[in-house]
Each structure stands twice: as C-alpha cells, then as structure tokens.
N, C-alpha and C positions, 0 to 999 in steps of 0.2 A: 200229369208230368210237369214237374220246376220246371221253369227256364231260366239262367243264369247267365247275363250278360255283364261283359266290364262295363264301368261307372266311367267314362272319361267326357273331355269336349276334345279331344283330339279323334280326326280322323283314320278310322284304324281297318284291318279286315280280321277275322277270327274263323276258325275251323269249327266243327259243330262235331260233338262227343256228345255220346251216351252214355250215363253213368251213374248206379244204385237209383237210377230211377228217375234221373236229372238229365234234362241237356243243358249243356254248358258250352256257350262259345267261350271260344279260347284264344285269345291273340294270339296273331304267326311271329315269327323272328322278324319277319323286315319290318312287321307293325312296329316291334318294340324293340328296334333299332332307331326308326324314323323318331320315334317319342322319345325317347334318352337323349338322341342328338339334340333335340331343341330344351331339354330340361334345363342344361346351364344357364341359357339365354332367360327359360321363363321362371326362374328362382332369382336372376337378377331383378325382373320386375317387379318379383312379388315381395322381394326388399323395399323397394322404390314407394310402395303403396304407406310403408311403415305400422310401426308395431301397431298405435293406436286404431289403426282401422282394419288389420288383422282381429286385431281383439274385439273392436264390434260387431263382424263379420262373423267370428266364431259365435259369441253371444248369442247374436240375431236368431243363430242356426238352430242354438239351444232353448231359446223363447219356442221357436217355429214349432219343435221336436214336445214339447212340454203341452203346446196349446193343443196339439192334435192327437196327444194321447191323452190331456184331460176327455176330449169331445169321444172319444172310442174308436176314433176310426181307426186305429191300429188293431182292433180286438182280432178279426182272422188273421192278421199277421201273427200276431201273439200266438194262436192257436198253432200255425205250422213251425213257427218257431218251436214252441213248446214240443213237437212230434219230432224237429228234428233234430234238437240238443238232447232232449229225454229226460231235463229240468219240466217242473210242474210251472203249472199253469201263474200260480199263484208268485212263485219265483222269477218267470219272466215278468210279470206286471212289476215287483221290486227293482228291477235290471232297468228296466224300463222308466222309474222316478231317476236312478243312479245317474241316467246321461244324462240329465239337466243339471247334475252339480257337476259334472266333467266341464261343461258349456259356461258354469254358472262366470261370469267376469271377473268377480273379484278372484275367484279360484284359481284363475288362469293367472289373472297380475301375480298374485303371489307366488306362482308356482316362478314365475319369471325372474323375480325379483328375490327369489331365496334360493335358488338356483345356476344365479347367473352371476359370477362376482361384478360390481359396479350395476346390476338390476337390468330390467329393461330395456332403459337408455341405452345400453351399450350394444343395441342390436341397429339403430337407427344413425351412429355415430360414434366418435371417441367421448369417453369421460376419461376428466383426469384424473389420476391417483395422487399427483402431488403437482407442482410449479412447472417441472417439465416432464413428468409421462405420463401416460396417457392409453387405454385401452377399448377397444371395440368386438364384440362377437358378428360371426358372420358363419353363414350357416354352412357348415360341412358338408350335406347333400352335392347330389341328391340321395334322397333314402330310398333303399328297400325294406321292408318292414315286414317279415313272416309272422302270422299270427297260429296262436293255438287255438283249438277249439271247445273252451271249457267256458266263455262267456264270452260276451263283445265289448266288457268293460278291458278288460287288460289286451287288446290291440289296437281298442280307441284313443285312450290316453296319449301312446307314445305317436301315435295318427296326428293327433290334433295339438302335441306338444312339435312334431314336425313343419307343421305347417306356421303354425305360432312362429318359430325363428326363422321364418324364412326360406324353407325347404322346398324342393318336389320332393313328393313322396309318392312312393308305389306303394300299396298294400296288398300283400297278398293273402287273403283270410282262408280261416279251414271250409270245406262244405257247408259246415253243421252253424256258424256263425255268417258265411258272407251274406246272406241274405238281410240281415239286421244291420250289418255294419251300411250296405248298398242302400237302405231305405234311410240310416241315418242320414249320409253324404249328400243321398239323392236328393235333401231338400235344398241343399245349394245352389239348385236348378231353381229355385223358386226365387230366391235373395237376387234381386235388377243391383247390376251395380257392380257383380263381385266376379267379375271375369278373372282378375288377377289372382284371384284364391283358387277358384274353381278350376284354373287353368294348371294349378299345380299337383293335382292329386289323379292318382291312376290306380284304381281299385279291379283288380280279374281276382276270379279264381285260377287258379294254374294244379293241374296233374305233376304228382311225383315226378313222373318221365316227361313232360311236357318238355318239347322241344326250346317253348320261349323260356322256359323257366331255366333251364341250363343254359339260356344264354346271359343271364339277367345276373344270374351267379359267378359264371366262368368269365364276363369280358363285357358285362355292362359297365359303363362310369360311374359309380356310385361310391360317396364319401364315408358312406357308414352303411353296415347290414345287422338287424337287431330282430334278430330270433329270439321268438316263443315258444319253450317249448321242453323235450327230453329226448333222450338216447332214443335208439341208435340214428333219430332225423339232427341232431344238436351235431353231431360230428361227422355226417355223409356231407352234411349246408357247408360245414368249417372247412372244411377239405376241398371241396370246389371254390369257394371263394377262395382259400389260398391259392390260386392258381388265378385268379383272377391279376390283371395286367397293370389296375388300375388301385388296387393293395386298397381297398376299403378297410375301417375298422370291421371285428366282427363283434355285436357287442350281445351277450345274450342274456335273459332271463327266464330262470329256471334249469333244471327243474329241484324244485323246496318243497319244502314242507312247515307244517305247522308244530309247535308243542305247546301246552300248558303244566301252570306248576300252579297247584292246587295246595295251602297250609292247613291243617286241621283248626285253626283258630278262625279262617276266612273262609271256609268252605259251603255255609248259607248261602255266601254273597256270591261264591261261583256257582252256582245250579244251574240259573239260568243262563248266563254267559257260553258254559261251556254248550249246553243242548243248543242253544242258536245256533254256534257257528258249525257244529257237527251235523243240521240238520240243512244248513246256508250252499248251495251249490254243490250239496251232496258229496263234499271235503274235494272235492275239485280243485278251489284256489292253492297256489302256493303258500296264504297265509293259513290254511285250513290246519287247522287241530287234527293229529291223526296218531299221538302219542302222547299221555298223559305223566308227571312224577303226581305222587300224591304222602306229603310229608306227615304221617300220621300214626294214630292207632288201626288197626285192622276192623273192630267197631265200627269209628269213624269212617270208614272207607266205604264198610257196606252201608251204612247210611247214607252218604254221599252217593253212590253208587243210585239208592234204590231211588233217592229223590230225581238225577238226574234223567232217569229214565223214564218216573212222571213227566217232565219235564218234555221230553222227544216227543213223548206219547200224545202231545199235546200240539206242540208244535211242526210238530211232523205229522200230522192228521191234516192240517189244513194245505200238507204240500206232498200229496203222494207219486209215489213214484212206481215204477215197476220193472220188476227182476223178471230176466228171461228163466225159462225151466232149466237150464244148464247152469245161471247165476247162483239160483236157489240153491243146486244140490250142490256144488263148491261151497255155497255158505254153508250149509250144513255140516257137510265132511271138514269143514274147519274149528267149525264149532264142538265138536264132537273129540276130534284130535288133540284142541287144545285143551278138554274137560280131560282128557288120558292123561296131559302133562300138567295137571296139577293147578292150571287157573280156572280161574270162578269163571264162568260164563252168563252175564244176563240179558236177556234179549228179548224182542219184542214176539205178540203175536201174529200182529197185523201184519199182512201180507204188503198192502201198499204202504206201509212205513214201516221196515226189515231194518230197524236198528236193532246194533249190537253190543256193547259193554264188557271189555273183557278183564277182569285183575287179575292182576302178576302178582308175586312177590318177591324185589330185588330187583329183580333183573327181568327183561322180555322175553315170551315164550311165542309170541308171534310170528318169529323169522321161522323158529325150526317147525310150524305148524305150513310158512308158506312154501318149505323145501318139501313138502310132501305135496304141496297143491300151489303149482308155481302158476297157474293163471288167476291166482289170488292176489295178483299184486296193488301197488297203492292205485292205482289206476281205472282198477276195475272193484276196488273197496269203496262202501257208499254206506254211510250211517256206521259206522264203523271205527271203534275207536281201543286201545288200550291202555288203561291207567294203572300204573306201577307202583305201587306202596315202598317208599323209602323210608329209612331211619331220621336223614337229614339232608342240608342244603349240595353239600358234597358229591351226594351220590347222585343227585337231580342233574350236578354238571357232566358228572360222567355219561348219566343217557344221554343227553342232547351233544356231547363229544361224538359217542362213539353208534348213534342212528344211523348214519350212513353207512355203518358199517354190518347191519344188519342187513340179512336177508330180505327179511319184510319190507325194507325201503329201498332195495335195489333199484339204483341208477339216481337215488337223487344225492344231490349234491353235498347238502348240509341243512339245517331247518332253516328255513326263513325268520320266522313270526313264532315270540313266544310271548304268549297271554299269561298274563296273571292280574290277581286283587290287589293284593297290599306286597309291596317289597323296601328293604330296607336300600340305601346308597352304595353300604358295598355288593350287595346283592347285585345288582341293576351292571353293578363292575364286574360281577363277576361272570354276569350274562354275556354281559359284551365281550369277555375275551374267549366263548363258545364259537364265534365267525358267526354270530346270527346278525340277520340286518335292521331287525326290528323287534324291541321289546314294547309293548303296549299292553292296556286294558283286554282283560278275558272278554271284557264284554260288547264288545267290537273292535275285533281282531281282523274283520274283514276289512272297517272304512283304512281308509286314506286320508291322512292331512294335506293342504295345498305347501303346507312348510318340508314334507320327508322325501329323501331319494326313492331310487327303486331298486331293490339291491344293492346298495350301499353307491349311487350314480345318481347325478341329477340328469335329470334325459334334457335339461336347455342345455348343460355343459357338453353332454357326450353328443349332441346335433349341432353344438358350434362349433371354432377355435377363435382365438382369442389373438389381434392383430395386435402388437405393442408399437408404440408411438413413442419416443425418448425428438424432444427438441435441444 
C-alpha cells in the first residue's frame, strides 16, 4: 500500500482515505484555511530573501536531484513511478535527466529575464525605463497550481517558475505524478539555510470532492489558479473559482495537441524526428505529434511511411509499453474500420510497442473511425498517428485550422506545436496565423527553450504584476 502525504513545514492535521490502493492523507478545511492565512505574510519574506538567493536555492536543489540520481538511489522509485504513470522504465530515467535542466541556473535567469520586461531586477526593486519612471514586478500569489497527470515535467516548471518570483505556491498534483513531484520538493528538507523557500510551498494530493479542495477553489486568497489539463475538469475548476470572493486570475494550459508538416524534398531528414516524439511519452504531451500533412507524391509517402515505422520499431523497443485487452480490441476495430474507409493502415506487430501509421488522402478519416469507437479518443491513443497526403502548403493550413473541429480530437483546443525540417519565412507566417503557439524543429518538438512562453504566456509575467513608478 502508497502512503501519500502533503510536503509542507507548516503545521497541518489530514483525514486518512483509501484510494486505488493508496492512503492518502488529506488536509482538512481549517488545516488550509490556518495555511493561506499566513501565505501573504510568508511570500512577503520570501521577497525579502531576493531573487539571487532564490536562484541559488533552486540550483542547489537541482545539483541535489542530479547527484542522487547519477548514484541510483532513485532506481525503485523509478520503478513504481514507472507502474504508476504506465510510461516505460526507460522513459522515466529520461524525465528524470529533464529536472536538472528545469533547476539548471542559467535556465532559470533566462527564463526570468526574457520573461519579465526590465529582467530580473525588477523583482527585487524599481528599474528605470527612462529619467522619471520606473517599474517593478511583485508576485501575484499566492498560487494554486492544478497539475496533470501525463509527466512531472509540465507542473514542475510553472512550481518552480512560482517560487522563483516570489510566490506561495500550493500544488496540487494528479495520483499518478505526486509521488515524483514530493521526492523532488522533498529534497529541500535537506538544503540548511532555506526556510524562507521551503516555507513557501504546500504540495497534497487532493480528491475531486475533497472538502479542502473546494475550499481552496471557492474562497481561498489566491492571485492566480493555473490549471493543467482538459474538459470536462478545465470548466467544472473555472466555474468554481468564478465564484470565488477573491477573483484570482484563471490561467490555464491545455488541452493541445501536436502537428507535423512533412515536404517530400525533406522527408529523409524527418524519419527520425517524427518516430521520436511519437514514441516520446506515448503522445501524451501537448506538444506531441498526433496529426501529420505530408506534401507529396503518394510514392513518396509510402516510402516515408515504411521508413518511419523502422524507425518506431526501433525506438519503441527500448521503451515498451502495455495495452490493457480492451485497449487492444478498440485498436483493432479501428484499425479495421478505417481500412473499410479507404486509408492505408500500417502497424506494428509487437505487442509491447502497438504503433500505428495511418494515411489519408486529403482530408482525415480518423474522426469518422472515432464516431464509431468514441473511447478511442486522443487520450487513450498511444503510438498512434495519421499523416495526410496533400497537394500543397494551403491545404496543410486548413488541417491545422480546422483539427479541433474533428471528432478525433474532441475537446482540444487548437494544436500547440507544429514540427517541421525546412520552411520558408512566409511559411512560418503563415503558421502563425493557424493560433498555434509554437513552431519548431520536428526533431525536438518535445524540448523547451529558457527564451519561449507557454502557450503564448510567459509564466514570470502571468505570476507577477508590474508596480509603475512616474517621479
């Protein structure tokens, strides 16, 4: 049996639930009423300490987190992690390099300083903009922070971009992730010295219905609430914070998706690119690839096609996974359906690496395969991908227009993240006015620069505001 306990230095009492096989204590209402009350007070201090020794702090934590997963002691952690995301083994050891460059110093300055207008400086004081005015950030908090449960990278970042400016921050992580986020945090128990940091952060899991968790929603003091996540939890959270007293921002992320545009002159050089990130967190991310255009001959395509599938075959061997028997036979009866409507289907054999390959032509045939097997959706798709053969650039922008309006990607938003090789300047313009938030390399369309927002947000701007100063 888990045990799961909140991460705090604060004094608290918790309820004790049973749950998929977990206890989990639970702070009560007055616990986290008594904590919110004093958050003002201790987000003031943790100003006070200033930016420069937040950021060694942070550092510190990610030296800490790097030395002791070089040595192994994290390996059975790794393992139940691994069991209980249902990401391969192989994939949490990568996740696992990942938070060292969240931590890494320079990563952080910059995220600060490209982020923040006037940099840094303007969290510890006014910078002038000219002879008489003058600007300073100051931290919005306290935060609440909902995370999702597809990695611990994307509700660490905006965790540790919280605390960076000055925050309390609450985190609330999914089942499947708090464990990883709690062993990160937890080493902050270790760093002598950082009460002021450590005093700012409150990490539980919290139940759907949990009592504190409506309260924290409905009539906590909180400056901002920054939800991870999708339908129908993205607008039951919205709805209760609007009701809240104290009008926090709501700020949220997700739910996206990925696309690639694939040109028949460049199509060597995406092979690999595309099988990585299709094979990468088993298209979980919001930058994940989960709808291909492919601007070419039909030739061409199934060549591309057959190479990329070496490709899976390859790298999805060293990272297998496993489909429940219900998984299986919805893939199947999809697969089968969509060969009825006329696309190519190519797929693997291996059982622990169940990728799939599907071509269109024109137009997608996916939606109307998911209207006959609607627990097929992108959520429960893994290895899974369709590339569409278009004529030209034109037709590329109309799929990534009109995605969200497909069955097959019900409930998301718009695509995130479209990868590509080579594109021309107007191309790249013409992407951008699709509402995507990131065009980058096919070939790491997962990483992150410390220079880009996060859905078109810089998370120092959207955790500060900005005091103006006129002498």
């Amino acid at each position: 049996m888990v045990t799961i306990k909140p991460l705090t230095t604060h004094e608290i009492q918790t309820d004790i639930i049973e749950a998929q096989g977990t206890t989990i204590h639970e702070p009560t209402v007055e616990s986290m009423k008594r904590v919110m009350s004093d958050a003002v007070e201790i987000q003031k201090r943790s100003m006070k300490i200033g930016t420069e020794t937040r950021l060694k702090i942070l550092a510190a934590l990610g030296e800490l987190w790097a030395n002791r997963n070089a040595s192994g002691e994290w390996d059975e952690a790794k393992e139940l992690l691994a069991a209980s995301t249902g990401y391969s083994r192989s994939l949490i050891d990568e996740e696992f390099k990942l938070v060292v460059e969240v931590f890494s110093r320079k990563n952080l300055r910059a995220i600060l300083d490209n982020g923040l207008i006037g940099g840094s400086e303007t969290l510890d004081g006014f910078k002038a903009i000219n002879e008489k005015e003058a600007i300073r950030s100051m931290p919005t908090g306290p935060l609440l922070i909902i995370s999702s449960g597809n990695s611990v990278i994307p509700p660490l970042i905006p965790t540790v971009m919280g605390l960076l400016t000055g925050n309390f921050v609450v985190l609330k992580p999914s089942l499947s992730n708090v464990a990883g986020l709690s062993m990160i945090f937890g080493l902050l128990e270790e760093l002598e010295g950082y009460e002021a940091l450590k005093e700012c952060l409150f990490v539980s899991y919290l139940r759907h219905d949990s009592a504190a968790y409506e309260y924290l929603l409905r009539e906590a003091p909180f400056g901002v609430v920054n939800f991870w996540g999708a339908q129908p939890a993205m607008g039951i959270i919205g709805a209760k914070v609007g009701e809240n007293p104290h009008h926090p921002r709501y700020l949220v992320n997700g739910p996206l998706t990925g696309f690639v545009v694939v040109k028949e002159e460049h199509m060597h050089k995406a092979v690999q690119g595309l099988a990585l990130n299709i094979v990468l967190y088993d298209q979980q991310l919001c930058s994940s690839p989960t709808q291909a255009a492919f601007i070419g001959s039909k030739e061409a395509l199934d060549s591309f096609v057959e190479k990329v599938g070496e490709s899976i075959n390859l790298i999805g061997a060293s990272q297998p996974i496993t489909l429940s028997e219900a998984s299986n036979y919805t893939l199947q009866g999809v697969r089968r359906a969509l060969l009825m409507k006329g696309s190519k289907v190519v797929s693997s054999r291996d059982q622990s690496n169940p990728w799939t390959i599907v071509v269109s032509e024109r137009k997608s045939r996916l939606g109307e395969a998911v209207q006959t097997f609607p627990q097929f959706n992108l959520y429960n798709r893994k290895r899974f991908i369709e590339i569409i053969r278009v004529e030209d650039f034109r037709e590329t922008i109309e799929l990534i227009e009109k995605l969200p309006e497909n069955p097959g990607w019900a409930g998301v938003e718009k695509v995130q993240t479209i990868g590509a090789v080579e594109l021309s300047e107007e191309e790249y313009n013409l992407l951008a006015e699709t509402g995507a938030y990131r065009i980058v390399s096919l070939s790491d369309m997962y990483m992150r620069s410390p220079s880009e927002p996060y859905d078109g947000v810089s998370l120092p701007t959207a955790f500060t505001y900005r005091v103006y100063r006129r002498k």
